[in-house]
N, CA, C and O atoms as CSV, one atom per row, in Angstrom:
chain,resi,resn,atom,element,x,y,z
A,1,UNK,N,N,-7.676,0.758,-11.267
A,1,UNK,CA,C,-7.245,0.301,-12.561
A,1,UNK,C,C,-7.621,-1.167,-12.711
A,1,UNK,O,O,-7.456,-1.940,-11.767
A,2,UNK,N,N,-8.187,-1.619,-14.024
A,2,UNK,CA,C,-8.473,-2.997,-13.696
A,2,UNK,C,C,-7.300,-3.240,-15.442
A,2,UNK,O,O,-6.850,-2.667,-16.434
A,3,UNK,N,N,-7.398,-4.902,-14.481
A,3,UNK,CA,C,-6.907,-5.603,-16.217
A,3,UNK,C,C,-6.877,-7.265,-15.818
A,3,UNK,O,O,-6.604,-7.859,-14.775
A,4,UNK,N,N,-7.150,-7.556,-16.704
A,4,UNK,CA,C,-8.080,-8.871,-16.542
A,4,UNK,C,C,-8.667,-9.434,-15.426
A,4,UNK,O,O,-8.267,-10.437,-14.836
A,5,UNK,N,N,-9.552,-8.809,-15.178
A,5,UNK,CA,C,-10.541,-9.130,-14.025
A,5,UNK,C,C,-9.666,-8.362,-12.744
A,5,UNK,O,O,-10.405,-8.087,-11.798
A,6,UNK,N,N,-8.475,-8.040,-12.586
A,6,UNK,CA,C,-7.506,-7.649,-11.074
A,6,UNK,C,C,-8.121,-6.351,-11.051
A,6,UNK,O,O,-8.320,-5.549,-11.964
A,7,UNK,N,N,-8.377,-6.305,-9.848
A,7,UNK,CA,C,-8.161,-4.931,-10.175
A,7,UNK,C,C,-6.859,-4.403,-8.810
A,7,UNK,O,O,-6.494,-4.988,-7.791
A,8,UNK,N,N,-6.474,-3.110,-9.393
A,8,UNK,CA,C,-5.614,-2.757,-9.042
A,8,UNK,C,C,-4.858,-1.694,-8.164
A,8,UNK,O,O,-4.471,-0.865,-8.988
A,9,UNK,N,N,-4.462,-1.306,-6.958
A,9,UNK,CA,C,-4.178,0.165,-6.844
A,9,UNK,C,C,-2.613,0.811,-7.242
A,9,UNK,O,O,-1.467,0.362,-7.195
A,10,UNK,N,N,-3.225,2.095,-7.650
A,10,UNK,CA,C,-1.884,2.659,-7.593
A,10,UNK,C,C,-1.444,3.180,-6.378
A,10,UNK,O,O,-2.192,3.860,-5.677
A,11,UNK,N,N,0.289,2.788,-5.908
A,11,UNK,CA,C,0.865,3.165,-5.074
A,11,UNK,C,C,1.498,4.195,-4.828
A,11,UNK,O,O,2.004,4.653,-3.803
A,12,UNK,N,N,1.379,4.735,-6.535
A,12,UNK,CA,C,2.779,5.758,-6.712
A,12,UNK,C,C,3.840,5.301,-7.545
A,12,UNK,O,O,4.371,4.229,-7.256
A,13,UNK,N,N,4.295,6.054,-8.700
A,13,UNK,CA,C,5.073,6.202,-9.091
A,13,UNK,C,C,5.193,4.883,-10.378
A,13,UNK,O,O,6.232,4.563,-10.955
A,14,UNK,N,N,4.274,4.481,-10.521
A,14,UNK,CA,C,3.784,3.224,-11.733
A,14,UNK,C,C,3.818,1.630,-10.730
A,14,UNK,O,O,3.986,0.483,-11.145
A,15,UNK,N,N,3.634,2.020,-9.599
A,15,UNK,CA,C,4.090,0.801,-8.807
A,15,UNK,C,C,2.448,0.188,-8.326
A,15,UNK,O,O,1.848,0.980,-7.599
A,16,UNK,N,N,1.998,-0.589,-8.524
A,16,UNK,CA,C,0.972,-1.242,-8.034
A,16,UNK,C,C,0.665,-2.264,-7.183
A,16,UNK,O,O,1.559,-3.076,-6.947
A,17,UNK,N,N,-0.268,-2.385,-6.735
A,17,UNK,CA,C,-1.032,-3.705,-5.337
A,17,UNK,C,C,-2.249,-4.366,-5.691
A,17,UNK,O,O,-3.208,-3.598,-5.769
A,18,UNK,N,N,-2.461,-5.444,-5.903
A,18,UNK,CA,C,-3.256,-5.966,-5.904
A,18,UNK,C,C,-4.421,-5.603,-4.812
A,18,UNK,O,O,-4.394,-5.682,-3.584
A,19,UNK,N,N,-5.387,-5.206,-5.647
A,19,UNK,CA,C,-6.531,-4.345,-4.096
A,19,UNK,C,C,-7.232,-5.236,-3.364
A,19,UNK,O,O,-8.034,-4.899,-2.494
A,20,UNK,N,N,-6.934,-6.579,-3.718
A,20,UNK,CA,C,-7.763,-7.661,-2.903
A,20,UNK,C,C,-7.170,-8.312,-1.577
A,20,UNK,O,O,-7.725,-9.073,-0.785
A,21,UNK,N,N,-5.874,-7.788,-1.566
A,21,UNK,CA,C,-4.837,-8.652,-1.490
A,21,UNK,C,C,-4.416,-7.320,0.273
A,21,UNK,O,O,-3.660,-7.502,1.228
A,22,UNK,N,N,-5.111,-6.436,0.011
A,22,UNK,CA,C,-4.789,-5.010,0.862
A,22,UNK,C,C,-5.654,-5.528,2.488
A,22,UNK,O,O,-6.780,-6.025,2.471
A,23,UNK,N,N,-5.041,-5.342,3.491
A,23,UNK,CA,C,-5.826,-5.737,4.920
A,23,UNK,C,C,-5.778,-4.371,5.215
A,23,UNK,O,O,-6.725,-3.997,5.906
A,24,UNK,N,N,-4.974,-3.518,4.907
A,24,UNK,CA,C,-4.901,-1.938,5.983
A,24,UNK,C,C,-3.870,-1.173,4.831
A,24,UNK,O,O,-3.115,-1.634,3.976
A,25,UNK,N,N,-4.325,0.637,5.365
A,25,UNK,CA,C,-3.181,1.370,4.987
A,25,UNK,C,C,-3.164,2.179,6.081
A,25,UNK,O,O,-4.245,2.681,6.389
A,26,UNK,N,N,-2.055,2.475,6.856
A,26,UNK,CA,C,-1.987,3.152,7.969
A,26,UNK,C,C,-0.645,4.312,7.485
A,26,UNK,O,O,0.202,4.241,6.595
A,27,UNK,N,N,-0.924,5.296,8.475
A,27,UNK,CA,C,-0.077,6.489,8.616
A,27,UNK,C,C,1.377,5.883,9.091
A,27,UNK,O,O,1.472,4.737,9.530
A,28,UNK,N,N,2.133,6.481,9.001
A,28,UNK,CA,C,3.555,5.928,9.312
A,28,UNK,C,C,4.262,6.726,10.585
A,28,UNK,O,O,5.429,6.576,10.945
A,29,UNK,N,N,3.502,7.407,11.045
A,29,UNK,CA,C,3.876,8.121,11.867
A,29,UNK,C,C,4.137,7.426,13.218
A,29,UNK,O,O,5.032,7.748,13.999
A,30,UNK,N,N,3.522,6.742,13.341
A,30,UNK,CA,C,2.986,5.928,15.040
A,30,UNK,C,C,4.652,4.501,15.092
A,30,UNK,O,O,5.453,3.932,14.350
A,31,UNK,N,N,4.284,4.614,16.399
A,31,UNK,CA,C,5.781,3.293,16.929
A,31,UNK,C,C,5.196,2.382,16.562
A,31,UNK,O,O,6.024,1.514,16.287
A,32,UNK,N,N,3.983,1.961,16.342
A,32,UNK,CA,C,3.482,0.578,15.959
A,32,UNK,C,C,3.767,0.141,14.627
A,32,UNK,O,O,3.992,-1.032,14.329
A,33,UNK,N,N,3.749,1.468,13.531
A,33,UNK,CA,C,3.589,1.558,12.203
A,33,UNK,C,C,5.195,1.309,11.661
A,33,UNK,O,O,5.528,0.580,10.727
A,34,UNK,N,N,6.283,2.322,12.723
A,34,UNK,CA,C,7.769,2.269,12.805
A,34,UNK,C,C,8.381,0.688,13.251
A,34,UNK,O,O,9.270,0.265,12.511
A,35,UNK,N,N,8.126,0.149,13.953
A,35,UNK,CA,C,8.043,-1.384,14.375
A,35,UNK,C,C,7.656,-1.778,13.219
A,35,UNK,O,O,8.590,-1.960,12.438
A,36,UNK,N,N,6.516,-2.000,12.768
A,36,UNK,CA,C,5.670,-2.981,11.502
A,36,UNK,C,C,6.986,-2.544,10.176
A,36,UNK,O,O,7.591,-3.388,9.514
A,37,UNK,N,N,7.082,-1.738,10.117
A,37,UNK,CA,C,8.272,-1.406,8.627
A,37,UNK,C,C,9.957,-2.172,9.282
A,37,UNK,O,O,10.951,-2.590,8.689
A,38,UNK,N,N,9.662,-2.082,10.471
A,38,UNK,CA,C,11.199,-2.671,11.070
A,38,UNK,C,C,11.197,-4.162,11.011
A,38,UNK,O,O,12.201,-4.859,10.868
A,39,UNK,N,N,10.134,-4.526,11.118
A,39,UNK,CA,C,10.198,-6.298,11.321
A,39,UNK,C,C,9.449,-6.512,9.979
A,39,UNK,O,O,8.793,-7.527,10.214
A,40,UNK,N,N,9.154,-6.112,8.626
A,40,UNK,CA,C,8.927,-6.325,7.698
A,40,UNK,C,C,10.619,-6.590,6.736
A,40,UNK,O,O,10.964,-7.524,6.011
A,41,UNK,N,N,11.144,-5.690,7.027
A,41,UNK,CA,C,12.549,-5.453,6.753
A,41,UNK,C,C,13.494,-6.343,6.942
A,41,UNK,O,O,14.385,-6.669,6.158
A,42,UNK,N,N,13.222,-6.827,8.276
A,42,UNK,CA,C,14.509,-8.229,8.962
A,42,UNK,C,C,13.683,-8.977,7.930
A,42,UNK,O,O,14.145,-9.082,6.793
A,43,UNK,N,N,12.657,-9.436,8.187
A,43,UNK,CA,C,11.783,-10.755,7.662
A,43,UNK,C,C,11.922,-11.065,5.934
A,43,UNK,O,O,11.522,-12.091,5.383
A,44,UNK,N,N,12.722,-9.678,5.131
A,44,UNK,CA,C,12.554,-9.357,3.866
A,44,UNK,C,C,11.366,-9.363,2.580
A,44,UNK,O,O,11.325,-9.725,1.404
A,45,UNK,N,N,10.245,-8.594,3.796
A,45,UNK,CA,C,8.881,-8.478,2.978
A,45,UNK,C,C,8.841,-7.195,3.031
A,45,UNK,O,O,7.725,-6.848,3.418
A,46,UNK,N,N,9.542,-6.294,2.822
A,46,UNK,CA,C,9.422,-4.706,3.115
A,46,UNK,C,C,9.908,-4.281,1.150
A,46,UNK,O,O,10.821,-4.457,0.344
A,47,UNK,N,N,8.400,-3.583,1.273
A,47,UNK,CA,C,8.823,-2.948,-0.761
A,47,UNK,C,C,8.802,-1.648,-0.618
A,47,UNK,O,O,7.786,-1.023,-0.315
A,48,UNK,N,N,10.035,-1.091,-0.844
A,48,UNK,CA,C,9.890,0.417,-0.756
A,48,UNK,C,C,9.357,0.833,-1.835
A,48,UNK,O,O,9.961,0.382,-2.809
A,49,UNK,N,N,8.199,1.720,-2.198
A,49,UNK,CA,C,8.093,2.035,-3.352
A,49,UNK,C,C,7.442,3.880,-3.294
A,49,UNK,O,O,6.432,4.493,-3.641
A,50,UNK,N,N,8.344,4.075,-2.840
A,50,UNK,CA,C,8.792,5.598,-2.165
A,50,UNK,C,C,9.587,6.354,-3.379
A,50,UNK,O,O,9.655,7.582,-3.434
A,51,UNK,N,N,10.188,5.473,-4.358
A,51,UNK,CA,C,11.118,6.404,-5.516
A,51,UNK,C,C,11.810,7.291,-4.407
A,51,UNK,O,O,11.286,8.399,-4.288
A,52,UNK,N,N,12.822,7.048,-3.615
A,52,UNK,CA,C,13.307,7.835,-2.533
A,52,UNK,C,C,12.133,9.035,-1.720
A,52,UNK,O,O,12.532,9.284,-0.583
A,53,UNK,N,N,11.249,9.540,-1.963
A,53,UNK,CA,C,10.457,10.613,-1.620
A,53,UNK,C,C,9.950,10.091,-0.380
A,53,UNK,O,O,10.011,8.863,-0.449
A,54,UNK,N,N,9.385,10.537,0.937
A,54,UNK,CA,C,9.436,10.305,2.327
A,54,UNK,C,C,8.135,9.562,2.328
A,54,UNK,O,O,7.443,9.668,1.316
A,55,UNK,N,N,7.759,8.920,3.195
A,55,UNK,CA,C,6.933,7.740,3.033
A,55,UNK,C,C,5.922,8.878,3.630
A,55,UNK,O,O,6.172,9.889,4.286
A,56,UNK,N,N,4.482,8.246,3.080
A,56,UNK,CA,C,3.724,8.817,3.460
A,56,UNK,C,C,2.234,7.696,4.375
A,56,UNK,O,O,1.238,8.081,4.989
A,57,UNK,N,N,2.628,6.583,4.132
A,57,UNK,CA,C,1.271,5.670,4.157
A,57,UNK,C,C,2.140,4.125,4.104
A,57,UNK,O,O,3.245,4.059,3.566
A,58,UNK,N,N,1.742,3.407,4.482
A,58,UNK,CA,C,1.777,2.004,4.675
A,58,UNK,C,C,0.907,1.067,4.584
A,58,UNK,O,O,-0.017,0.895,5.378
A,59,UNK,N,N,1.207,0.237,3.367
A,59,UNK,CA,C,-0.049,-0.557,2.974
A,59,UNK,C,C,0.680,-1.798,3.394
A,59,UNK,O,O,1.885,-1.879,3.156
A,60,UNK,N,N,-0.147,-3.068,4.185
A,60,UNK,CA,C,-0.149,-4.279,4.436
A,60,UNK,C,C,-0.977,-5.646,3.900
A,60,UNK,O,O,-2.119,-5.918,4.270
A,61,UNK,N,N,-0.361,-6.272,3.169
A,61,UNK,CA,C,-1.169,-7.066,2.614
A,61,UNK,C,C,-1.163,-8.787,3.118
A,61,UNK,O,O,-0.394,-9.187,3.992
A,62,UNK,N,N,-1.876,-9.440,2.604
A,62,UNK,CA,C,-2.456,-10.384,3.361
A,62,UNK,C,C,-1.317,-11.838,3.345
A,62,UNK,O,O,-1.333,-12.772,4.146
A,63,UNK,N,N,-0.273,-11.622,2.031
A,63,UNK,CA,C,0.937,-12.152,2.342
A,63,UNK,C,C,2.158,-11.573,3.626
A,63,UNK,O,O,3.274,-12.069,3.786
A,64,UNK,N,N,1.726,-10.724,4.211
A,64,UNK,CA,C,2.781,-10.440,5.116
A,64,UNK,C,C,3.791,-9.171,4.648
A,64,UNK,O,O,4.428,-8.362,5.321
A,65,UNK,N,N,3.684,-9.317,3.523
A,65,UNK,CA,C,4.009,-7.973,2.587
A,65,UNK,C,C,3.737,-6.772,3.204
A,65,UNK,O,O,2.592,-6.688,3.648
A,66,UNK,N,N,4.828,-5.324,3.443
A,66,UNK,CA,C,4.784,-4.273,3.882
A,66,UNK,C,C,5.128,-3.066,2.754
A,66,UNK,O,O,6.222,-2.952,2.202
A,67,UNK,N,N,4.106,-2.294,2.554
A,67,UNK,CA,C,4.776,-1.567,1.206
A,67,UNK,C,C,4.722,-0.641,1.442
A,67,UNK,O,O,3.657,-0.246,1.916
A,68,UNK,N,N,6.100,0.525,1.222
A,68,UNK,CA,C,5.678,2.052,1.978
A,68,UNK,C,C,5.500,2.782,0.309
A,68,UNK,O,O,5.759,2.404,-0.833
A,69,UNK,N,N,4.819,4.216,1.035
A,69,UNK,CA,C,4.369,4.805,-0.380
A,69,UNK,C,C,4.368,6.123,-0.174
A,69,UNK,O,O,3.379,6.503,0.453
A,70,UNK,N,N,5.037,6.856,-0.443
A,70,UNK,CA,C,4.852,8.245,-1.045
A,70,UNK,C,C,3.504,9.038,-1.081
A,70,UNK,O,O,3.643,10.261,-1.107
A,71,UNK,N,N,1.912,8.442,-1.088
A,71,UNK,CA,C,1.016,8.794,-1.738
A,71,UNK,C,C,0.420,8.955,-0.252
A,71,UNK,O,O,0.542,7.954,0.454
A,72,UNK,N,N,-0.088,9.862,0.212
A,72,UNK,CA,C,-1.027,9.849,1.537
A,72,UNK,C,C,-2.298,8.352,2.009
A,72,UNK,O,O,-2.763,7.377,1.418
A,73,UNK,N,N,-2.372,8.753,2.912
A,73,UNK,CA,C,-3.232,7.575,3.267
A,73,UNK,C,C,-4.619,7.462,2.772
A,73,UNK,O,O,-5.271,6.487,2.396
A,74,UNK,N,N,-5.000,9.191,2.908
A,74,UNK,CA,C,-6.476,9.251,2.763
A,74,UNK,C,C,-6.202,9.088,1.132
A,74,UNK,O,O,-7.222,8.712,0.555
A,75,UNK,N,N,-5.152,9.268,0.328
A,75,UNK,CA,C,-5.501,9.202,-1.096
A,75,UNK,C,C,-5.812,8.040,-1.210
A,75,UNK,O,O,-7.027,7.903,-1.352
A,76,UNK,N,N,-5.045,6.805,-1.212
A,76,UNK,CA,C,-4.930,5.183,-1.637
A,76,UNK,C,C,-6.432,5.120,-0.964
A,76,UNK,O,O,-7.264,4.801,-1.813
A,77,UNK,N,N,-7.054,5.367,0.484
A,77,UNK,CA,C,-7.891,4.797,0.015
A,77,UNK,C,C,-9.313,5.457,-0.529
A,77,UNK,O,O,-10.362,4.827,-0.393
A,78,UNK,N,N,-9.287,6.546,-1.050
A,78,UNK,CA,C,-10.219,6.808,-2.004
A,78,UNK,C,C,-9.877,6.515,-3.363
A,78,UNK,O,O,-10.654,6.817,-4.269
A,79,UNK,N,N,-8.723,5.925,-3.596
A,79,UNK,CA,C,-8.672,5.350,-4.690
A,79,UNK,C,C,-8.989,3.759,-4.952
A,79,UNK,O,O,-9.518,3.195,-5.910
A,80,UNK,N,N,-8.429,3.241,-3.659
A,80,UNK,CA,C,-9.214,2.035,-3.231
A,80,UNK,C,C,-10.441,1.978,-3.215
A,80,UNK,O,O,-10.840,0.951,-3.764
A,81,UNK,N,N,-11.376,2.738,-2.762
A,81,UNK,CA,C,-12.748,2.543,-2.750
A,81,UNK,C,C,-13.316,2.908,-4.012
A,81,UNK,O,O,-14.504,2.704,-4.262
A,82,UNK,N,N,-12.236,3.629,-5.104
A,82,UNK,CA,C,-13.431,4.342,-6.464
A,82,UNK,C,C,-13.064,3.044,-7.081
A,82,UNK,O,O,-13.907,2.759,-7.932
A,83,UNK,N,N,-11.849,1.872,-6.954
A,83,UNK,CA,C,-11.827,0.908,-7.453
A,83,UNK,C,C,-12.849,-0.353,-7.484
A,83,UNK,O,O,-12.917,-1.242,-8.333
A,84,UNK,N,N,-13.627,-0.170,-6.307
A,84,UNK,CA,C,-14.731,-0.804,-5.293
A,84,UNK,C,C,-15.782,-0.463,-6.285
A,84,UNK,O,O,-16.397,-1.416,-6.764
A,85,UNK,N,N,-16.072,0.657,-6.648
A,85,UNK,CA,C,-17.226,1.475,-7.130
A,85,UNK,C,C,-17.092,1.076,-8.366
A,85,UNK,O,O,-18.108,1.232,-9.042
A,86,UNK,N,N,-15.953,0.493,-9.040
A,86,UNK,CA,C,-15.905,1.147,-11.054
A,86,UNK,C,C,-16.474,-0.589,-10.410
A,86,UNK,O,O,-16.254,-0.722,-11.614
A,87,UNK,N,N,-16.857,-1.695,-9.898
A,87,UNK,CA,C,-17.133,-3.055,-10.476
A,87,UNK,C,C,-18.258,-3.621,-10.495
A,87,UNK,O,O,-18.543,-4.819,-10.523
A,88,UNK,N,N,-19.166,-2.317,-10.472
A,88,UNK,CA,C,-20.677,-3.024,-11.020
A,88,UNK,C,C,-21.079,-2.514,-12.491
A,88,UNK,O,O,-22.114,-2.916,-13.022
């Protein structure tokens, strides 16, 4: 999604990320990934944007920001990359 020059991903549920701003989206499954949402949380950079529904993916951005999401991993980033694609 773009709008003025940003462009944008969707996270789910009308909730968006700045796609420039994205270092990783990882599976949530792993102790590393369970840790990273735990010390995002103390630190108060953790955005649930799950609309309660079970996390599916974990996006990390370059502020330190941890955002869980509902939306699979492999989706965000083929949506990430068709965002890549719409800017020539």
């Amino acid at each position: 999604m773009r709008g003025l020059g940003t462009e944008l991903l969707n996270v789910g549920f009308g909730n968006m990320v700045v796609a420039k701003r994205i270092i990783t989206i990882v599976n949530p499954s792993s102790a590393p990934s369970k840790r990273l949402k735990d010390e995002a949380k103390e630190g108060r950079k953790l955005v649930d944007a799950t609309n309660g529904r079970r996390t599916r993916s974990i996006v990390v951005t370059d502020s330190d920001h941890v955002i869980l999401s509902a939306i699979q991993t492999e989706t965000l980033a083929q949506r990430l990359l068709g965002n890549q694609g719409e800017k020539g």
